[in-house]
N, C-alpha and C positions, 0 to 999 in steps of 0.2 A: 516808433511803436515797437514794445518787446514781443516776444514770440510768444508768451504766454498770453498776449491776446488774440491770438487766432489758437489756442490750444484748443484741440477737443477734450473739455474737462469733464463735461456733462455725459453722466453713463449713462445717459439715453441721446445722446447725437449721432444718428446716421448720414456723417458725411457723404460716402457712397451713395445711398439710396436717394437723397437727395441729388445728385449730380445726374443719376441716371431719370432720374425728373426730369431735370434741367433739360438733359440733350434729346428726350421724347417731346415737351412743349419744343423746343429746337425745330427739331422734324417737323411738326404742324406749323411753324413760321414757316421752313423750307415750304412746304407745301401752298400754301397762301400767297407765296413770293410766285411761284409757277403761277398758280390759278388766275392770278392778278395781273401775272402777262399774258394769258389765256385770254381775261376779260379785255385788257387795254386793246389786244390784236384782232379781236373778233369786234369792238367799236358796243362791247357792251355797258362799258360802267355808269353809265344815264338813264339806264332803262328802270331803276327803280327810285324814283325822284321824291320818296320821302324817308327819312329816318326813323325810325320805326328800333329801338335797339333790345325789346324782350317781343312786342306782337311781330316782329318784322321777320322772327325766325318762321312764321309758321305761311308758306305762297300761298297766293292765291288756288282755292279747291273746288270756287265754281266757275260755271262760265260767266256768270254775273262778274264774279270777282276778279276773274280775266281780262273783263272788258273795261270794269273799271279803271284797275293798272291801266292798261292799255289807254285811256284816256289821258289818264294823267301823264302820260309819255309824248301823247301828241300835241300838248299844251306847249312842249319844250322847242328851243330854236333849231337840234339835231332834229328832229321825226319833220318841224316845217317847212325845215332846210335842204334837208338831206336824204329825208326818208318818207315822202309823202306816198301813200299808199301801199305803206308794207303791210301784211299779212299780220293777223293775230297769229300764226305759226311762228312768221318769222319772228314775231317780236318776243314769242313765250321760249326759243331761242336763245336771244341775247338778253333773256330776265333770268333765266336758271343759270346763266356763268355768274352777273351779280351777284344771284341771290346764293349762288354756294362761295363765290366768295366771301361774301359777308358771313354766312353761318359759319366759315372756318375760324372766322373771328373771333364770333360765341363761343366756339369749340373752347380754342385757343385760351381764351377768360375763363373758362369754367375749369380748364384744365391746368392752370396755372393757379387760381384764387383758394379753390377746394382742397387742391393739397397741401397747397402754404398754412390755411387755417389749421388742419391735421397735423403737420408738421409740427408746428408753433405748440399745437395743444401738447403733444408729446413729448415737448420739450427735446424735439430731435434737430432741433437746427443750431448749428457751433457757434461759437460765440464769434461775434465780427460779423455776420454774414445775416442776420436777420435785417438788419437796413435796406443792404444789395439786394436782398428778394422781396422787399416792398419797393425800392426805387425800379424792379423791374416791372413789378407789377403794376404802379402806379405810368408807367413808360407806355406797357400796354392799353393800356383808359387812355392816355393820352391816343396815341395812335389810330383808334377810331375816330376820335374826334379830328383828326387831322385828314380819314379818311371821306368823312361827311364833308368837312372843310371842302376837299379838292372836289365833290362830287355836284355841290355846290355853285361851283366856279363856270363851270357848263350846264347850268339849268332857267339862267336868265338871259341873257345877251349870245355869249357864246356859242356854236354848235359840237364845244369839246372841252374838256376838262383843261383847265394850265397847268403849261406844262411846267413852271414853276412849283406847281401844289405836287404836280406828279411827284416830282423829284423827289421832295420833302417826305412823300406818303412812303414811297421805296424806298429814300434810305432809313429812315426810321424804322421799316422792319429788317435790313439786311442788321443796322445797329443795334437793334435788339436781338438778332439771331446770334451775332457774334457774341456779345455780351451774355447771354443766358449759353453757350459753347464753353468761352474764357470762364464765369464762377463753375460751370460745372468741372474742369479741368483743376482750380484752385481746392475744389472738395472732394476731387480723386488723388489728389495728389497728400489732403489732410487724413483720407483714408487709411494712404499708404505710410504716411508718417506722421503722428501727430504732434508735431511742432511747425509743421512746415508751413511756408506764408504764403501770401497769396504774391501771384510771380507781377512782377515790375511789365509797364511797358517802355522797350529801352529806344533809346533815339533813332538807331534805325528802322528798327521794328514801325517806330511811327513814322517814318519818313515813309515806308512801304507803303504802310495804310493808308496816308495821306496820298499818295500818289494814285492808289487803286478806287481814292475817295472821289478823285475828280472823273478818273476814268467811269465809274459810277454815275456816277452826277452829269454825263456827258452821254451818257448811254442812257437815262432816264429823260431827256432832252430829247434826242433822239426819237426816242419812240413815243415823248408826247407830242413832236412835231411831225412826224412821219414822216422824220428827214432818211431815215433806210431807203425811202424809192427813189431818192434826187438822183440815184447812179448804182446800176446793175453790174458794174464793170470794176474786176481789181486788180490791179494795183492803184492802175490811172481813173481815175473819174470822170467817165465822159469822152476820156482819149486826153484828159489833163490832170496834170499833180494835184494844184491849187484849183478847184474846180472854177469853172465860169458860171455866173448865176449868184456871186453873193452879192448878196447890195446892205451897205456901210451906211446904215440909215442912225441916228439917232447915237445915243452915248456907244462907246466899243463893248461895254458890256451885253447892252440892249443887240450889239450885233455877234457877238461870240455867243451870246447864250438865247439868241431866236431866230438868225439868220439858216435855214435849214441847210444848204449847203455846205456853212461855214459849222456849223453844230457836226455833221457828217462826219466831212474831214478831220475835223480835230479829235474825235471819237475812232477811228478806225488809224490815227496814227498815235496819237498817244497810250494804246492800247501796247503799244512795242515797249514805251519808257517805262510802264506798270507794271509790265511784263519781267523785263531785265530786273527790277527792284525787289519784285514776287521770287523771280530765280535765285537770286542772290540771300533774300531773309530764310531763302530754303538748305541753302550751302549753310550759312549759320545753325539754321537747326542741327545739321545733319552732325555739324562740329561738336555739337555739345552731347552727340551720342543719341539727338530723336531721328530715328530715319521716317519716320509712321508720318510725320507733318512734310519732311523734304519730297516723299513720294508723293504726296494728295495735293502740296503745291503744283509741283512740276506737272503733274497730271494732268489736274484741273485748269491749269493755266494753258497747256497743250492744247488741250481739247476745246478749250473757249476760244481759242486765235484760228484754228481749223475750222470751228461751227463758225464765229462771226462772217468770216469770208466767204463761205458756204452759202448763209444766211442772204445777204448782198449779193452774190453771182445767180440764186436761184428768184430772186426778186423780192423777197423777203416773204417765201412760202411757208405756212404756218407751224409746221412741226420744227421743222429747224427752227426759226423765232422763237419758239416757245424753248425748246432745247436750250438756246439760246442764251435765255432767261436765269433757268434752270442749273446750268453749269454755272454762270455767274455769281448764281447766289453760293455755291460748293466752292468756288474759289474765293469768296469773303471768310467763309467756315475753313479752308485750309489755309488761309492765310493768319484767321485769329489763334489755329491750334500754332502754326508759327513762332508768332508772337508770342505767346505764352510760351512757347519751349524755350527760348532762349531769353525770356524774363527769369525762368522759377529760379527761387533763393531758397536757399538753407537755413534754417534757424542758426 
């Protein structure tokens, strides 16, 4: 494809201003990512058992309407299982981390939909890139649907969500976080010169990703299994490397990706291999003259291997958790700006 299809030809394209979109809806994904391990860690995400996606922004405002929720909470196998005679306190509780979950959702839709239509009408969007900001938007529709999916999955049988759906739910928004980072970067970059294209991702750059993808996907297991408390203890687990307590049931999959022990360990050591990869797409950056991604790598990746351990030694206490969380998702966003530094090309 020539350069002149990504050219900003259109006098009315705000490349910039669109970018600086992009990495505000960004932000509000960041935020949803936290909130959403807020809700996972505090054992709230069940507490609002119907889909509800325009009346569902607005909680319940009487006590009638309190109690109702409330009922329909207790119908569920978590409240018969687990939580037989909690309080309408506690339960209105773990329905407001839900319930602001979910509205960060709405947010998040209204705040992506509204300005793309404005965008579009202005004829401010560069040519190449109105697809990218429908396929993201359409990404986000999806993503709620994937969020009912998992919520789902613990409202009949189960007393918890799967942790197969978990996964799916989080990396789909860390993939849309990086994703709505990376085109904002391709439209700062068209700002700055208009010929320039949108940057390549190169084979290590994906070899990086892919590696931080499982680390991810390992750490999302984790925390739908509440395999963080099999062992308070680091380096060794328990007083052992390889902990005692996995059991090798059924296909190796079915035991790498549910046995809690074995989920653990594989999580808190292949976090060093993702690490080294992380370091190294950051030396890359740094070569090509961006130091702004080599720092926010190195950083973010410091700081996450210091909170994880943290996290685990303190028994898996809720601010660190959450931090936790939090830093993780800043290391997907410094790892995408990465990627993209040592992708962009020149007309």
């Amino acid at each position: 494809m020539t350069a002149t299809a990504f050219r900003s030809t259109a006098p009315a394209a705000r490349p910039a201003a669109i970018a600086r979109w992009l990495l505000m809806v960004a932000a509000l994904v960041f935020c949803m990512v936290v909130v959403g391990g807020i809700t996972r860690l505090t054992e709230s995400g069940l507490s609002i058992t119907q889909w509800k996606p325009i009346t569902g922004a607005i909680p319940p405002l009487t006590h009638d309407q309190w109690m109702e929720a409330f009922r329909d909470y207790q119908k569920i196998p978590e409240y018969q299982q687990l939580r037989q005679g909690m309080s309408l306190s506690d339960f209105q509780f773990i329905f407001f981390w839900e319930w602001v979950h979910r509205l960060l959702g709405r947010l998040i839709g209204v705040a992506f939909a509204l300005p793309l239509i404005w965008f579009a009408a202005k004829r401010a969007i560069p040519a190449g890139y109105g697809w990218r900001l429908v396929a993201l938007l359409a990404l986000g529709g999806l993503q709620g649907v994937i969020g009912w999916w998992m919520v789902k999955s613990g409202l009949s049988i189960r007393t918890d969500v799967s942790h197969y759906r978990l996964a799916v739910h989080l990396l789909t928004a860390l993939f849309i976080m990086g994703a709505l980072i990376w085109t904002a970067l391709d439209l700062f970059a068209l700002a700055r010169y208009s010929r320039a294209r949108p940057a390549r991702l190169r084979p290590f750059a994906l070899l990086a990703l892919f590696l931080l993808f499982v680390q991810l996907l390992f750490g999302a297991f984790t925390a739908g299994l509440n395999a963080g408390y099999v062992s308070n203890t680091w380096p060794l687990m328990n007083d052992h490397f390889v902990p005692e307590g996995i059991e090798w049931v059924g296909s190796l999959w079915a035991t790498v990706s549910s046995d809690p022990y074995l989920v653990h360990f594989i999580h808190r050591w292949w976090a060093w291999i993702a690490a080294l990869a992380l370091i190294m797409l950051a030396r890359k950056a740094k070569r090509v003259g961006e130091r702004g991604p080599a720092i926010a790598i190195n950083a973010a990746v410091g700081t996450q291997i210091v909170l994880g351990i943290a996290t685990v030694l303190s028994g898996i206490a809720l601010p660190l958790a959450v931090l936790h969380q939090a830093v993780g998702a800043l290391v997907v966003a410094s790892a995408a700006w990465g990627a993209h530094a040592i992708g962009m090309r020149r007309a």
